[in-house]
C-alpha positions in Angstrom: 0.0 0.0 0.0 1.1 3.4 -1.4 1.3 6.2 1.5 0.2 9.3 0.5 2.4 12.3 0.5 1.8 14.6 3.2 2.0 17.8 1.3 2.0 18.4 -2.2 3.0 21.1 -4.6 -0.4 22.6 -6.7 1.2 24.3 -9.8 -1.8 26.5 -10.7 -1.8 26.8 -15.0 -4.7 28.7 -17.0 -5.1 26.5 -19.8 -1.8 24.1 -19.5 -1.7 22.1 -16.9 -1.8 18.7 -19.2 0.8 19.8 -21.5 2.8 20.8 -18.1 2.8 17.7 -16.9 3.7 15.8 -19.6 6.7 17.7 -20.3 7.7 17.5 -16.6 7.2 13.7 -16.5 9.5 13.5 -19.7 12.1 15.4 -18.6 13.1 13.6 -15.1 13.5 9.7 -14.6 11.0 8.1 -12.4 8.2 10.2 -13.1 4.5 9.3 -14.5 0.9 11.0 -14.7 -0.9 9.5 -12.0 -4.5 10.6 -12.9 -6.2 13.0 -14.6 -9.3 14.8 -13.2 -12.1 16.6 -15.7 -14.0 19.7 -15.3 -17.7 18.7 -15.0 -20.9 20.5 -15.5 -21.2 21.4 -11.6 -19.9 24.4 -10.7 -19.5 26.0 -14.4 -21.0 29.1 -13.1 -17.9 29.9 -10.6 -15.2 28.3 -12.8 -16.8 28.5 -16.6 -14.6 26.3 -17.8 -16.1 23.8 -20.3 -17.2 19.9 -19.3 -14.3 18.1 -20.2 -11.4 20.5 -19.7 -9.0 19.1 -17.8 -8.7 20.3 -14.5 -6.3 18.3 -12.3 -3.4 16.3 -13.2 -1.5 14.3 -10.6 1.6 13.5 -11.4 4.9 12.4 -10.0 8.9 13.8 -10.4 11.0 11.6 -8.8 8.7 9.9 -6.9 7.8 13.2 -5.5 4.2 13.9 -6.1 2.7 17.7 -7.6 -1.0 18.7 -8.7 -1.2 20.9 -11.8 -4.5 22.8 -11.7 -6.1 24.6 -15.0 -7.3 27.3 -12.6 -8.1 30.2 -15.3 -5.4 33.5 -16.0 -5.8 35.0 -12.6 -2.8 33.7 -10.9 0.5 33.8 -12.4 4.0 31.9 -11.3 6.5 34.4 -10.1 10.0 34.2 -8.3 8.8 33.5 -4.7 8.3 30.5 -5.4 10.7 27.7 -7.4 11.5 24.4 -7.3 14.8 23.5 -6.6 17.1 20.0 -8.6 20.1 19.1 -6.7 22.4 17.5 -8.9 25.9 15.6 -8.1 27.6 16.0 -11.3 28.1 19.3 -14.1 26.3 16.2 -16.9 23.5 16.4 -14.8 23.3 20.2 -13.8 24.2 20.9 -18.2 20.4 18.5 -18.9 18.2 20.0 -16.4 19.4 23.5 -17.5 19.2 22.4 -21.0 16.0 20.5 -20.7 13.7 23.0 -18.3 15.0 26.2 -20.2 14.0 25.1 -23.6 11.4 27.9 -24.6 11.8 29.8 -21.2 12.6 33.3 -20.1 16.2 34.0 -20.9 16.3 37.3 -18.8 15.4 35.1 -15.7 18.8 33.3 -15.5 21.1 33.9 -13.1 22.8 32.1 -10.2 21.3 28.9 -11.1 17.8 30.2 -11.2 15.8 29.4 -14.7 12.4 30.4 -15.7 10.6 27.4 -17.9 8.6 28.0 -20.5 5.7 27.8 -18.5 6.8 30.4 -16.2 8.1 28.5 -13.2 11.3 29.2 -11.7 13.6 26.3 -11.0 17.2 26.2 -9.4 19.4 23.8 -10.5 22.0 23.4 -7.9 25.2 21.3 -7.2 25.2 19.7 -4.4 27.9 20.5 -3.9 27.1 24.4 -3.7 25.5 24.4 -0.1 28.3 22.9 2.0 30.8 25.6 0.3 28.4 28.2 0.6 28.5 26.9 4.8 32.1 27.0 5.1 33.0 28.0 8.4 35.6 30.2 6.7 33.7 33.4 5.6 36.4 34.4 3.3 35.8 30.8 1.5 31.9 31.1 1.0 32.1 34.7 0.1 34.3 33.4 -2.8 31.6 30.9 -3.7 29.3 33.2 -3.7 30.9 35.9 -5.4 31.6 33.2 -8.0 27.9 32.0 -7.9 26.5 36.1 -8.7 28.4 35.9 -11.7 26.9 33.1 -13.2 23.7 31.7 -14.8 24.0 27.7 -14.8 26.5 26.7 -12.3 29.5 25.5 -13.2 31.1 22.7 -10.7 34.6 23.1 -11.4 34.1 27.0 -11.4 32.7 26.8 -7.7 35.3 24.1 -6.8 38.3 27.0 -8.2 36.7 29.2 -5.9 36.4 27.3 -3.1 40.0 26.4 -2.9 41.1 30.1 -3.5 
């Protein structure tokens, strides 16, 4: 028996939430659409969206579960919220980067911060970055993080130069 996740993400989309998710699910490894919830007639008066419109898809990144909601225009994705990849290597940090960014805001990237083409932020991080950036040594993480301010995607070797000095 499957235990359910205590909280879970809702991404809320006007119109996209379907095609969201399915790019989503192919771009990270164990992930799927769990189920897919229509709009009925009930409640067309509040929501008017049309029977049959998709209005919740469940789906799963990484065995981590999110709800993507067609909601309607009203709410929009902004930078107070993103979701953050940790990745161990620069292969894996190059295809999210690659992957999420495809069709995305350009002007949104900076220290490892993307904007899909959706308009949801996502950080791809090394995990390497937050035990440099915790250094006990403040003249080592304000290296890293000078280093970090200058760039877009994060480069490993870059933080690892700056690290050492």
């Amino acid at each position: 028996m499957q235990k359910t996740q205590k909280i879970t993400p809702c991404l809320w989309f006007d119109t996209q939430a379907e095609e969201a998710a399915k790019f989503y699910t192919s771009v990270f490894d164990n992930s799927r659409i769990v189920n897919t919830v229509r709009y009925g007639e009930a409640g067309y008066e509040i929501h008017k969206r049309p029977p049959g419109m998709v209005m919740t898809v469940e789906f799963e990144l990484s065995g981590q579960t999110f709800t993507a909601l067609n909601g309607g225009p009203m709410f929009k994705f902004n930078e107070a919220v993103s979701l953050q990849i940790m990745c161990d290597t620069q292969r894996e940090v190059d295809y999210y980067w690659e992957k999420l960014s495809q069709g995305g805001d350009k002007n949104a990237q900076q220290c490892g911060w993307l904007k899909d083409r959706f308009g949801l932020s996502w950080q791809v991080v090394p995990t390497v970055l937050p035990k440099m950036l915790a250094d006990p040594d403040p003249e080592t993480s304000e290296r890293v993080m000078t280093a970090v301010l200058k760039m877009k995607k994060l480069d490993i070797d870059a933080l690892k130069r700056a690290y050492a000095g």
